[in-house]
C-alpha positions as CSV (number, residue, x, y, z in Angstrom):
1,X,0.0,0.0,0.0
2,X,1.5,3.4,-1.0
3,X,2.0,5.9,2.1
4,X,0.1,8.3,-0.6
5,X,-3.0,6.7,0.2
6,X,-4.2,5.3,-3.0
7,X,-6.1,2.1,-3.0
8,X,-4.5,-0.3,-5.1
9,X,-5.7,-0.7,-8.6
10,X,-7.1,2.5,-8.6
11,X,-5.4,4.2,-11.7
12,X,-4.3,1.2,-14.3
13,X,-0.6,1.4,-15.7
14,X,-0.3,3.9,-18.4
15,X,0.6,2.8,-22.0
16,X,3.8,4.2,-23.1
17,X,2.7,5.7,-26.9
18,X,1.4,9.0,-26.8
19,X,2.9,11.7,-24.8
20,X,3.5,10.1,-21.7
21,X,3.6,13.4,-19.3
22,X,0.2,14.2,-21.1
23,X,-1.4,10.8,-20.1
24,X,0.1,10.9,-16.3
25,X,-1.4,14.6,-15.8
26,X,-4.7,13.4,-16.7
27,X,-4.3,10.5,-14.3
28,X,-2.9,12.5,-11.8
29,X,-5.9,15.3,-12.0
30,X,-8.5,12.5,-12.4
31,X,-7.1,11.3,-8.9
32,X,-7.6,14.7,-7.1
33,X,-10.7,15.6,-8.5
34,X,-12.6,12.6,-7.7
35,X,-10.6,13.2,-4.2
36,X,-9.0,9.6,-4.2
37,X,-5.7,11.8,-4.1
38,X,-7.2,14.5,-1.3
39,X,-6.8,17.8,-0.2
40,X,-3.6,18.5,1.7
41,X,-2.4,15.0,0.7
42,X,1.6,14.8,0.4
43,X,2.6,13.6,-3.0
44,X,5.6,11.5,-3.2
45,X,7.3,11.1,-6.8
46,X,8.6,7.8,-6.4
47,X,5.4,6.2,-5.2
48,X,3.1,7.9,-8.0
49,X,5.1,7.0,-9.9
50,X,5.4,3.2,-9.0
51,X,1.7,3.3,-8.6
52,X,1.6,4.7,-12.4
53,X,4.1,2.2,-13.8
54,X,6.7,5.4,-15.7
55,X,9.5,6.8,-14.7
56,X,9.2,10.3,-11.9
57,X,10.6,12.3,-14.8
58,X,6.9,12.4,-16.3
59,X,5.2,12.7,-13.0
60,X,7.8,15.3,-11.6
61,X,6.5,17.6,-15.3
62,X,2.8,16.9,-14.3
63,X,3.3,17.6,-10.8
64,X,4.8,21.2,-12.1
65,X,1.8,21.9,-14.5
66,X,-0.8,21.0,-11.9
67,X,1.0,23.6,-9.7
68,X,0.9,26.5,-12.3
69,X,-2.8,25.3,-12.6
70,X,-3.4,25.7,-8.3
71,X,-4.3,21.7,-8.4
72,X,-0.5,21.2,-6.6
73,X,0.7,23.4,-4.1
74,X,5.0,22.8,-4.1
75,X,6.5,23.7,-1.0
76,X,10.1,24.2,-0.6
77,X,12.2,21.4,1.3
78,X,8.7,20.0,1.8
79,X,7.7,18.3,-1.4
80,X,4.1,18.7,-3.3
81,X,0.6,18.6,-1.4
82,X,-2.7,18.6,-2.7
83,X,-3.8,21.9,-2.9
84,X,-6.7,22.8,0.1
85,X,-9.1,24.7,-1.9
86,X,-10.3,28.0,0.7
87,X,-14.0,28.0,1.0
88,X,-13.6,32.3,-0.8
89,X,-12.6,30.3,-3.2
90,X,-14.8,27.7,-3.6
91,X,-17.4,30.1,-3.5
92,X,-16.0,32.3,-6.4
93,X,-15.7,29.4,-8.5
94,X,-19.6,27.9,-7.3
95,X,-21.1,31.7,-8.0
96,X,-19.7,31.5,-11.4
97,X,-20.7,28.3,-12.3
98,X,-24.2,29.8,-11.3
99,X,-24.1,32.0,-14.1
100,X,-23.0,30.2,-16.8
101,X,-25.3,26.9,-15.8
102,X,-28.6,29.4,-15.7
103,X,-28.1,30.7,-19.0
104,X,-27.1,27.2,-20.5
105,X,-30.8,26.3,-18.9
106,X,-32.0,29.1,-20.5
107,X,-30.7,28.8,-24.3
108,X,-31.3,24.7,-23.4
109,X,-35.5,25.7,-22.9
110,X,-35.5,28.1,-26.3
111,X,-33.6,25.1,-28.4
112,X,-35.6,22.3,-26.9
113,X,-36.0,19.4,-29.2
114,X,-36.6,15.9,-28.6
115,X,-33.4,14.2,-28.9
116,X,-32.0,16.6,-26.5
117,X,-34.8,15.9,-23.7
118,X,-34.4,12.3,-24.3
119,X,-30.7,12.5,-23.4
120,X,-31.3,14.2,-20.3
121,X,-34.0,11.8,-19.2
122,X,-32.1,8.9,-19.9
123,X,-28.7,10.8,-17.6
124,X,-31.7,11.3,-15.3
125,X,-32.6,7.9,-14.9
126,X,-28.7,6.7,-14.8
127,X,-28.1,9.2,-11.9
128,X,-30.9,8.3,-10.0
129,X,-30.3,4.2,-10.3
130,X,-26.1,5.3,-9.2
131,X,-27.8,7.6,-5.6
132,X,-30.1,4.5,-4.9
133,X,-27.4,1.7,-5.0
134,X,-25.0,4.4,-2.9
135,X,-22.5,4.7,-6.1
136,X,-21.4,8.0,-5.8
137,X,-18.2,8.4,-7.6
138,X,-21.1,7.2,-10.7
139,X,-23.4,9.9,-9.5
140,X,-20.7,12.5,-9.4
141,X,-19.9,11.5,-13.0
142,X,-23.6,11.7,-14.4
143,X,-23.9,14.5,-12.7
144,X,-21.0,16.0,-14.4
145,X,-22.9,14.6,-18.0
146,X,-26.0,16.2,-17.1
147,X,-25.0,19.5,-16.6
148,X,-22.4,19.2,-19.8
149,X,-25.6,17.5,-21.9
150,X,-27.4,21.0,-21.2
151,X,-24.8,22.9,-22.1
152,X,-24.6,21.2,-25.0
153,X,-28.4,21.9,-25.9
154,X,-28.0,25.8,-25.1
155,X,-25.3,25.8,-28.6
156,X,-23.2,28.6,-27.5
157,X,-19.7,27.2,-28.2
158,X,-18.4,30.6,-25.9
159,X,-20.5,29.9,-23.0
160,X,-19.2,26.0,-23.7
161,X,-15.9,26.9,-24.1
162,X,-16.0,28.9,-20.5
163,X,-17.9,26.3,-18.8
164,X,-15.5,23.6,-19.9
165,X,-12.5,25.7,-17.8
166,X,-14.8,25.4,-14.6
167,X,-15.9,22.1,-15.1
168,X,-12.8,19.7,-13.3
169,X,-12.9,22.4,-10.4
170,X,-17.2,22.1,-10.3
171,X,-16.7,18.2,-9.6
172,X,-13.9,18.6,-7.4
173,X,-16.2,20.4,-5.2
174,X,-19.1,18.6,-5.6
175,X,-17.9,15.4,-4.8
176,X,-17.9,15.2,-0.8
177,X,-21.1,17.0,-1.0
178,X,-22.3,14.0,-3.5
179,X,-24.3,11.4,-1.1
180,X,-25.0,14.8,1.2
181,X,-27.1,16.3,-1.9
182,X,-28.3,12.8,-3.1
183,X,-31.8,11.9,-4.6
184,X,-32.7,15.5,-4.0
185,X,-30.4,17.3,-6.5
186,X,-32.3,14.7,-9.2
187,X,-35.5,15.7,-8.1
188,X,-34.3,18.6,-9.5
189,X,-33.0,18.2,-12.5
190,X,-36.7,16.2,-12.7
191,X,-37.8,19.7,-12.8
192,X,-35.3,21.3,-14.6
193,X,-36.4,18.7,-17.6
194,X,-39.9,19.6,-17.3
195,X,-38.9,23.2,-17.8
196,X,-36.3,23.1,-20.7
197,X,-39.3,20.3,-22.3
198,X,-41.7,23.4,-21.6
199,X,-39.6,25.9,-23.5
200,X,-39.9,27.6,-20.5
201,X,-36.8,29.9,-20.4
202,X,-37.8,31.7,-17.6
203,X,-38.3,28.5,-15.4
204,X,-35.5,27.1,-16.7
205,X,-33.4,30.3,-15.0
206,X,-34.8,30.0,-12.2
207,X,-34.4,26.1,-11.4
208,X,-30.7,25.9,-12.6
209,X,-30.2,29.1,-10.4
210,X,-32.1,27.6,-7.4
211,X,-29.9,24.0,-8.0
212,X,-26.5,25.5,-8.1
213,X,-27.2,28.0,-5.3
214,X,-28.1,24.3,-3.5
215,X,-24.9,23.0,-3.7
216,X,-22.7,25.9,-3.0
217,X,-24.6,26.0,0.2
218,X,-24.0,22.4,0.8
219,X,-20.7,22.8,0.3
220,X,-19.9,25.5,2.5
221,X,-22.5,23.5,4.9
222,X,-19.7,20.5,4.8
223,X,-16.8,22.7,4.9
224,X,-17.8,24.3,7.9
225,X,-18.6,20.7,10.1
């Protein structure tokens, strides 16, 4: 068992074509945003490396992006951590997400068509089976697909673009609040479906506004216990 923490078998050995620092960053962010590396968690080279099956050249060049990117905080004589996310900045992040996910709901309801509703009801119905058998790392990810298959429907490739920058940092935050939120935050995207369905724009607002407001509270709600 690595003193990192990581369950064994967690992230399968990386194939060596393609560009290998590439692959391990992606493996390595995968790990901290679904928390299985956590906050605050010391970072050893050798062992992520082991664990990853490359050399530490590769990890030590994805450790140094992730810092630039605030995912890795490297201390002097200390090593790389995790980086603690501060609830100001949780919150900034959340308040933002508000806005772009409200008027995704909003171009979602004007664009409505029947492929697009059918896609959510079926993400619907995935997430919903993933809370009731207790999978949350599923229900994070459906999650995750719902909100993207909306954003998808509004067809602003600018409001895409800016939600796609946010989105790694949205799970990250959303996933210890997961089982918290549960069956409840598919009730409401029940709703929000019945709205976009409607061509309800101003519904649509409304309920996406109402659903991310939710979770930023529930977040700051976990933080603070």
């Amino acid at each position: 068992m690595l003193s990192a923490g990581l369950p064994q078998g967690a992230v399968p050995r990386l194939e060596r074509p393609g560009p290998l620092r590439d692959r391990v960053y992606e493996a390595l962010l995968e790990l901290i945003t679904t928390r299985a590396l956590r906050p605050g968690q010391h970072l050893v080279e050798s062992e992520l490396a082991g664990h990853l099956g490359v050399s530490r050249q590769p990890v030590r060049e994805a450790l140094q992006r992730l810092n630039t990117e605030g995912w890795v905080d490297l201390r002097p004589a200390q090593g790389a951590f995790v980086h603690e996310p501060t609830e100001a900045e949780a919150d900034q992040l959340l308040t933002v997400r508000t806005l772009l996910e409200a008027e995704a709901a909003r171009l979602a309801a004007a664009n409505a068509a029947g492929a697009g509703v059918a896609a959510l009801e079926s993400l619907c119905a995935e997430g919903e089976k993933a809370v009731a058998a207790d999978e949350v790392d599923e229900a994070v990810a459906l999650n995750a697909a719902f909100h993207a298959k909306i954003m998808e429907l509004a067809g602003n490739t600018v409001l895409a673009g800016l939600a796609a920058q946010v989105d790694r940092r949205v799970r990250w935050y959303y996933t210890p609040v997961a089982r918290q939120r549960g069956r409840q935050s598919w009730i409401e995207h029940r709703e929000l479906i019945a709205a976009i369905t409607a061509r309800d724009e101003q519904l649509a607002t409304r309920l996406m506004r109402e659903h991310t407001e939710h979770t930023r509270r529930s977040y700051h709600e976990q933080a603070g216990s």
